[in-house]
C-alpha positions in Angstrom: 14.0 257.2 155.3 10.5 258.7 155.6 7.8 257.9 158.3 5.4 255.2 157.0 2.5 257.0 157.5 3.7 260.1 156.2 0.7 262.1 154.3 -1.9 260.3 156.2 -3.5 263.5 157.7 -1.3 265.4 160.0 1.8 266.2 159.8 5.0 264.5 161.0 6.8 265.5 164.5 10.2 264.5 163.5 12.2 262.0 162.3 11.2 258.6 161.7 13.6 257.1 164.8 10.0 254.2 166.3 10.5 251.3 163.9 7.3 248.7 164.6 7.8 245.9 167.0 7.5 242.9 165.1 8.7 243.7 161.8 11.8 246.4 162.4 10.8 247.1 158.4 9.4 250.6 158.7 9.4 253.2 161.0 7.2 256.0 162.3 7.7 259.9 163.6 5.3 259.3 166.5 3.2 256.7 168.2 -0.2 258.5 166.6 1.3 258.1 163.1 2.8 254.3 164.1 -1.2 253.5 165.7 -3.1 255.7 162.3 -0.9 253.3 159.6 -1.1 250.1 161.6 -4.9 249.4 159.7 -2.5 249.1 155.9 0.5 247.1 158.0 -1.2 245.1 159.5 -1.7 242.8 156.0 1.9 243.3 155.3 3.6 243.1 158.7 4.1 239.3 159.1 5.3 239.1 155.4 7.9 242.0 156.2 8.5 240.1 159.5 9.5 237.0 157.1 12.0 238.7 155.0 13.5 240.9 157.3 14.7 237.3 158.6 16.6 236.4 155.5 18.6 239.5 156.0 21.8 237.3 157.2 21.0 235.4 154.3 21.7 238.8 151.9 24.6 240.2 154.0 26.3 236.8 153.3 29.5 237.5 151.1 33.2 236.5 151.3 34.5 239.9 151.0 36.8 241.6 153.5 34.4 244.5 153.8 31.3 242.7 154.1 30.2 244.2 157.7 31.1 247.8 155.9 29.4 247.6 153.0 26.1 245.2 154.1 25.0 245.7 157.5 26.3 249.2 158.3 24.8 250.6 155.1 21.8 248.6 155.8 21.3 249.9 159.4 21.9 253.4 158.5 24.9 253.6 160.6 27.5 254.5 157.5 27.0 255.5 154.3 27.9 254.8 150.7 30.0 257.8 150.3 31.9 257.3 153.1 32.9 253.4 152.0 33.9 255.0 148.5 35.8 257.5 150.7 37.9 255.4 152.7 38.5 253.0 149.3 39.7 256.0 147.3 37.2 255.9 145.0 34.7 258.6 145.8 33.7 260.0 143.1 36.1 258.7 141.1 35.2 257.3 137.7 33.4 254.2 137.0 32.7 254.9 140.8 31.1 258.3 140.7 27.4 257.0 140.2 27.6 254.8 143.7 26.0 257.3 145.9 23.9 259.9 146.1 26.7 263.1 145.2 27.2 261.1 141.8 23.8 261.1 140.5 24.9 264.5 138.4 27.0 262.5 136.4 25.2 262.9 132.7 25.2 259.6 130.9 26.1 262.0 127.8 29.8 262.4 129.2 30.5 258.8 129.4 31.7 258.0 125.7 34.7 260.5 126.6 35.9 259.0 129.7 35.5 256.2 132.7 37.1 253.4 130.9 39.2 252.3 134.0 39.4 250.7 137.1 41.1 253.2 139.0 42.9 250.3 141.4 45.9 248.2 140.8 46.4 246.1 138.4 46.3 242.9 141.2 42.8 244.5 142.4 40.9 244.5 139.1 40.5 241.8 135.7 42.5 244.4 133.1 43.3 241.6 131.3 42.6 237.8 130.3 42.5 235.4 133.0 45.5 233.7 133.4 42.9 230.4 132.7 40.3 230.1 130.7 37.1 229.6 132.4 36.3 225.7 132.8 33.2 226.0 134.8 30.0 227.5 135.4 30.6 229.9 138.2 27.9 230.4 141.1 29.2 232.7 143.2 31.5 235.8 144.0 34.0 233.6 145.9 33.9 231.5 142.6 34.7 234.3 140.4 37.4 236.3 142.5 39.1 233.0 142.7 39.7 231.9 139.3 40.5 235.7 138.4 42.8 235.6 141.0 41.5 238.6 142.7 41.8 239.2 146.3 38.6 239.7 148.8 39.4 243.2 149.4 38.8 244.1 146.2 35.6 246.4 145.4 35.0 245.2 141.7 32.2 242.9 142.3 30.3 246.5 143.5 30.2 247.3 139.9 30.5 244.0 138.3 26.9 243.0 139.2 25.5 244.2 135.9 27.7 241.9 134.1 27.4 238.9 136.4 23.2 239.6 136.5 23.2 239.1 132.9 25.7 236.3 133.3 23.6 234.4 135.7 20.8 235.2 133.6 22.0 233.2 130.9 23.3 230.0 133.2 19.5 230.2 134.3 17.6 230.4 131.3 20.2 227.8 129.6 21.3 229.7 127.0 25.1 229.4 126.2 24.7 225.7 125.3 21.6 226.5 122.5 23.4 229.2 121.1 24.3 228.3 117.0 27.9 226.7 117.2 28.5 227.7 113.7 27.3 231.4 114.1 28.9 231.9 117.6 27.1 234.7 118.3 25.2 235.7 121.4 22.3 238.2 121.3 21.1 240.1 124.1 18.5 242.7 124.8 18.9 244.9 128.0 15.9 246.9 129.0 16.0 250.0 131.0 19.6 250.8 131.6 20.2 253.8 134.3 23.6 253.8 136.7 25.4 251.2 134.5 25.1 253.8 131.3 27.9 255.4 133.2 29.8 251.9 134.0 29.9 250.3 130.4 33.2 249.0 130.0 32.5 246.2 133.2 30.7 244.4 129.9 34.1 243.9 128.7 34.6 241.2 131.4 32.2 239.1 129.1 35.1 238.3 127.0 36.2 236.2 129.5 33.2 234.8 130.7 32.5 234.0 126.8 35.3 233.0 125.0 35.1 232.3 121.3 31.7 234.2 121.7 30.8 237.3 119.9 28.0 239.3 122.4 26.1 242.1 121.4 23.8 244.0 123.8 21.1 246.3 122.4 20.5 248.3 125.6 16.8 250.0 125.4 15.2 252.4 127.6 13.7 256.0 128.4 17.3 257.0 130.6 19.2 256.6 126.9 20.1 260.4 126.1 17.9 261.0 123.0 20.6 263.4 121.1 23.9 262.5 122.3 23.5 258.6 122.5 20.3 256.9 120.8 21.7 254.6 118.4 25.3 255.0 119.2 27.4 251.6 119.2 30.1 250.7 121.4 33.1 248.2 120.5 34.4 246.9 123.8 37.9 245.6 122.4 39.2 244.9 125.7 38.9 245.0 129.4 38.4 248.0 131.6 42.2 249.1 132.7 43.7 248.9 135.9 45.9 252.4 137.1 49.2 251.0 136.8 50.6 253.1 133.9 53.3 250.3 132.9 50.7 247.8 133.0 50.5 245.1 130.0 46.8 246.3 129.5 47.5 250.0 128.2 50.7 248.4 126.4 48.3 247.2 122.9 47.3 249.4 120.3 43.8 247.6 120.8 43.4 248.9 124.4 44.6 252.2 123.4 41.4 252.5 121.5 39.4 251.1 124.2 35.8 251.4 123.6 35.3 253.1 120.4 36.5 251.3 117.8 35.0 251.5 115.0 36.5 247.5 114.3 33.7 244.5 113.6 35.5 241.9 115.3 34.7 242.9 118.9 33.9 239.6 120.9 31.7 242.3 122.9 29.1 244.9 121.2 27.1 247.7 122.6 24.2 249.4 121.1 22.3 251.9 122.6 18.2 252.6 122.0 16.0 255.6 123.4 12.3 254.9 124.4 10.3 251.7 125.4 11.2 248.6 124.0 7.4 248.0 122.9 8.0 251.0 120.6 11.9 250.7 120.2 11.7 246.3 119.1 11.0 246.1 115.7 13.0 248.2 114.4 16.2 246.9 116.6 15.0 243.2 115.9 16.2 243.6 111.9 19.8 243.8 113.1 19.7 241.7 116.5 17.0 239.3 117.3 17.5 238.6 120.8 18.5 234.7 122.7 17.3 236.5 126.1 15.5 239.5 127.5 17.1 240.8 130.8 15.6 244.0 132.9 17.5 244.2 135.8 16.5 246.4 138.7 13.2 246.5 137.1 10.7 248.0 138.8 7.7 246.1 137.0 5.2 247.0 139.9 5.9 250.4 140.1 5.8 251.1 136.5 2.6 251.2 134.4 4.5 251.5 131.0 6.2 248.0 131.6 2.3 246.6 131.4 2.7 246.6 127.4 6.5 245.8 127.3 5.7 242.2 129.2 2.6 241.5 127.0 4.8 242.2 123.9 7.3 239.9 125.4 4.7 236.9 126.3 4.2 236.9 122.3 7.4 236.7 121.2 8.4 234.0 123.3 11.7 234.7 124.1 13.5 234.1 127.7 13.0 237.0 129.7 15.1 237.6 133.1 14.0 240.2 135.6 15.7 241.3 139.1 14.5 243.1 141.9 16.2 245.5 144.9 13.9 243.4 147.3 11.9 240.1 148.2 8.6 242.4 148.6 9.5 244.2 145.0 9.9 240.7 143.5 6.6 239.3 144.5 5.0 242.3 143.7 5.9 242.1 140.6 5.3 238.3 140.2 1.9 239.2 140.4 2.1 241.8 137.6 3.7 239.5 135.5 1.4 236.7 136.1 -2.1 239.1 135.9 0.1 240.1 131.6 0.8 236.5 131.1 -1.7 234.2 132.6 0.9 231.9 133.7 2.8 231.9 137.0 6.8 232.5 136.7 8.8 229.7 134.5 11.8 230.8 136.8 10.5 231.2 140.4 12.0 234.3 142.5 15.7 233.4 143.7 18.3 234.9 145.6 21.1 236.1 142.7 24.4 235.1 143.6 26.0 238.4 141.9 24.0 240.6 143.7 25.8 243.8 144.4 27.6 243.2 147.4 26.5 246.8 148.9 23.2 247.4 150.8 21.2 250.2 149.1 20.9 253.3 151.2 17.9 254.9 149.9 15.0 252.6 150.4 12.3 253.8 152.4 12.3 251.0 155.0 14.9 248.5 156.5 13.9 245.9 154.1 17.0 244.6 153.3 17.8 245.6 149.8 20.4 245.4 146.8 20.7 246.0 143.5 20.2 243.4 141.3 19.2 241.6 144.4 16.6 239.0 143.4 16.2 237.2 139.9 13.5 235.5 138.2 11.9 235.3 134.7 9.2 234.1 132.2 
């Protein structure tokens, strides 16, 4: 957290510990700094005012270590590391890229390892659901119980990349057009980061899918240009629990986890270096996409996704978005609309799957999430 009206002339006094009055969105070093910045808040004050309001609304999940995660994280008064900490998972696999100490993890090393839960088999979906899915699911509460997982259990922290491009499709009405005689589900994912390192939580699209064959071209500048441009990924089963005489390290199948080199996987990974305004045409000969998700996107504070959107607007494909915020949604509502002319076909929403973990490293008390609010064109 930095002082909102830090670089305005003279230097900070201290910390940023005077949040402003009527918002409690941003806070200031000193009272100079608070009065010098008032003359930008001002215009943005009430709106701050409005969504720091919905925060209840965004801490709301049915998980046993909702305070923890949500408002504590959110208010500063614990950190990510130390929920990781006391859950055993601190830098631990899958895990490791969940707070700050993990962003060294190279995106490189992940072919060779982090294929498992690393929590007991009755804490994590390491295999198939005991039924098949029957319904559209809407929520986490949904989802932990027809996988009959209990609310303590941390996997919907990593399983937001999954369920983001899940509720993408429900929204954009894609499983039911998809060719019943192909049974194939194309998918383009733009700008991958964190979940590079948390690939095999894709694998619960199996489930989610059944009798579907996915693949996911993931495009974007984080890619490792060497190591992993163009490198394919076979996810023949679900991620594994810890349990060493568990049913889901007993196949042949999952001993191979992840890198067969099999064409029957119901779920395909490819990976893609660059933009996807440079990367598309040449990706589009092998996989031309049902939907276009970006989550986490960033579209405001990004120049270089000006010319992805307008290459998107002409092909006319369904294109999902998220935001971390409300305020980073709107803002880039408005870039979006300024590309395409047209106002949002799918108006900003709160996403069900968010991550249920308040980020810790936004620069005001805007309540924020990853993967926090959907919409698309």
């Amino acid at each position: 957290m930095e002082c909102a009206a830090k670089g305005r002339g003279t230097r900070c006094i201290g910390p940023p510990t005077r949040r402003c009055g009527r918002c409690g969105a941003v806070a200031y070093c000193s009272v100079a700094h608070q009065l010098s910045h008032w003359v930008d808040h001002k215009e943005e004050c009430a709106r701050f005012e409005q969504q720091m309001g919905s925060a209840d609304v965004l801490h709301d999940f049915p998980f046993t270590f909702s305070s923890e995660a949500m408002v504590e994280v959110h208010e500063r008064q614990k950190t990510r590391c130390s929920f990781f900490m006391r859950q055993g998972l601190h830098q631990v696999g899958m895990w490791r890229y969940e707070c700050h100490c993990g962003t060294s993890v190279a995106a490189s090393d992940y072919p060779r390892m982090f294929y498992d839960w690393n929590l007991p088999s009755m804490q994590c979906p390491c295999r198939e659901p005991i039924t098949p899915i029957s319904m559209c699911l809407t929520n986490w509460k949904d989802y932990y119980e027809w996988r009959c997982l209990p609310l303590h259990s941390p996997v919907a922290l990593l399983l937001h990349w999954t369920f983001t491009v899940y509720h993408a499709l429900q929204l954009a009405a894609i499983r039911n057009s998809t060719n019943d005689s192909s049974n194939k589900l194309y998918i383009h994912y733009l700008g991958p980061d964190t979940e590079l390192l948390q690939l095999a939580v894709f694998g619960e699209l199996r489930a989610l899918f059944p009798g579907i064959q996915i693949h996911i071209d993931l495009v974007g500048p984080a890619v490792p240009q060497f190591s992993r441009d163009g490198e394919r990924i076979n996810l023949c089963s679900y991620a594994r629990c810890m349990e060493m005489d568990c049913p889901c390290k007993s196949s042949t199948e999952n001993a191979s986890f992840g890198v067969s080199n099999g064409t029957n996987s119901a779920v395909t990974l490819q990976l893609h270096k660059g933009f996807y305004h440079e990367r598309y045409r040449e990706i589009v000969e092998d996989s031309f996409p049902h939907l276009i998700v970006a989550p986490n996107a960033g579209i405001a504070a990004y120049a270089s996704w000006l010319p992805t959107i307008e290459f998107i607007k002409e092909m006319n494909i369904p294109a999902l978005f998220s935001d971390y915020c409300e305020e980073a949604a709107n803002m880039a509502a408005r870039c979006i609309s300024s590309v395409t002319g047209h106002p949002l076909q799918i108006p900003i929403q709160l996403n069900p799957f968010r991550q249920p973990m308040a980020m810790e490293d936004s620069s005001m008390f805007l309540p924020c999430y990853s993967n926090c609010f959907i919409f698309g064109i």
